[in-house]
Phi, psi and omega in degrees: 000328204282310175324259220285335141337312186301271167334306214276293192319342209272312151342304194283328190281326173281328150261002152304308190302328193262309179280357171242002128330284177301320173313303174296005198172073191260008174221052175309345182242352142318302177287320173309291175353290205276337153292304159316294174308016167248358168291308195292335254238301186290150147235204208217152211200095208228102161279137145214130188269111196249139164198169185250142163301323191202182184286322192260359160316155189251131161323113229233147140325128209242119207275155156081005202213145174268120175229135182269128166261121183244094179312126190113174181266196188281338176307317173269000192242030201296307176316325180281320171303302190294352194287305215282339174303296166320315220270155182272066191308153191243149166279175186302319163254025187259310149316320175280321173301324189288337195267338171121000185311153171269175190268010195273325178272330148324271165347290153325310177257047195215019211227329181218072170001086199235126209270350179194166239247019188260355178287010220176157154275149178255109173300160163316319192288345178252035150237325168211171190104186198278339195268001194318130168262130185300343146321288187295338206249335170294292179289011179270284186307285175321327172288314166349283188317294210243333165300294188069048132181134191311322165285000191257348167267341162290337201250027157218025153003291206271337154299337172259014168262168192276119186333302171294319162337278203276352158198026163319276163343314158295335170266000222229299183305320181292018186265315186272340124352322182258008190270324153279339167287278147020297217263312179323293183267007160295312208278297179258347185092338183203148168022262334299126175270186240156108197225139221215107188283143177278210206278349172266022186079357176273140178215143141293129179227125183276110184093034170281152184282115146358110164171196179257133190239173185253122124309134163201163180263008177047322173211137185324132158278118189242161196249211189279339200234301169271192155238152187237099167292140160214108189232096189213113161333145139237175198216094157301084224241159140297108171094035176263140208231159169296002182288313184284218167295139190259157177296071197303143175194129199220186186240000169207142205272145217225121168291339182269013168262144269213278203225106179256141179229207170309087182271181189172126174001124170294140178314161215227148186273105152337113188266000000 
């Protein structure tokens, strides 16, 4: 009797054990599956942005710059292109110029393409000294005045400079930018996605749903010379990986470039 007690207990604890085994997981190779096919189900779109400054200039990485994934084809999304096509960029220095900037301050921020004065730290040598830009060596002296102590006027330096001064031009382009995002996704339905190139022109955008997307910069890049549009289809397939050949894309035709783009005068300054 104690024998077949022993069993019948031994019975119960092992299936008590198989049932609470199943509570915790209970379709464990389901699940696992069914992840992986949500691994397969996506891919991946790995830019790398090469552009020339000029015809005799070296392909050069394009550092810095925000590129949009827009669902759909350019046909449907024709409204948004034609918005951003239409509208009349004033350029970086032409903006600056226009608010009274010195070119010492221009300069500066075209020196690392830079849209406000928040792209960078401000050295000493362009506050005082032969390299000083007269913005920063103004707003310097007033921190001076009112910190009553130099490092604390350097390093808050950009509170005493004047509002469009210090990112006007950068808050005046993300207006319009969200503004064509808006229109993107009314349009499209869905989302706009948004990838940022490091310092080698590389950038990625991850887990996208199988279809046709827009690449485009929404608003004109600008180069030394020119402006640079980027509007291009792209076919997003299952199981395309960051592994394979990256998506070339430029400022110049290629055979291996992938998506080239408009270029177009820089804009002429109002005098």
């Amino acid at each position: 009797m104690s024998k077949k007690l022993h069993k019948r207990k031994c019975s119960v604890a092992f299936s008590v054990a198989i049932i609470l085994l199943l509570l915790i997981n209970p379709f464990p190779s389901v699940h696992s599956q069914n992840q992986d096919s949500a691994a397969r189900q996506t891919g991946v779109l790995r830019l790398r942005v090469r552009v020339k400054a000029d015809d005799n200039a070296p392909l050069k990485g394009l550092a810095r710059k925000r590129f949009f994934l827009i669902r759909g084809s350019l046909e449907q999304n024709k409204s948004v292109t034609q918005i951003a096509e239409q509208r009349t960029l004033v350029s970086r220095d032409c903006y600056y110029s226009k608010l009274g900037a010195s070119q010492l301050f221009i300069a500066w921020l075209k020196a690392n393409d830079c849209e406000s004065v928040y792209c960078r730290g401000i050295d000493p040598q362009f506050v005082t000294g032969t390299n000083a830009v007269p913005e920063f060596a103004n707003a310097y002296a007033a921190g001076q005045k009112e910190f009553g102590s130099d490092t604390t006027a350097l390093n808050w330096l950009t509170t005493n400079l004047p509002e469009n001064l210090r990112d006007g031009f950068y808050r005046d382009r993300q207006a319009l930018i969200q503004t064509l995002i808006k229109q993107a996704e009314v349009s499209s339905g869905t989302s706009v996605l948004s990838v940022m190139t490091d310092r080698n022109g590389t950038a990625y955008f991850t887990d996208l749903t199988p279809g046709t997307y827009i690449l485009t910069n929404l608003v004109p890049t600008e180069l030394p010379q020119t402006t640079a549009s980027w509007s291009c289809e792209v076919e997003i397939k299952v199981g395309d990986i960051a592994t394979e050949k990256p998506y070339l894309v430029s400022n110049r035709k290629d055979r291996n470039v992938k998506c080239v783009a408009v270029e177009k005068p820089l804009p002429v300054c109002d005098k």
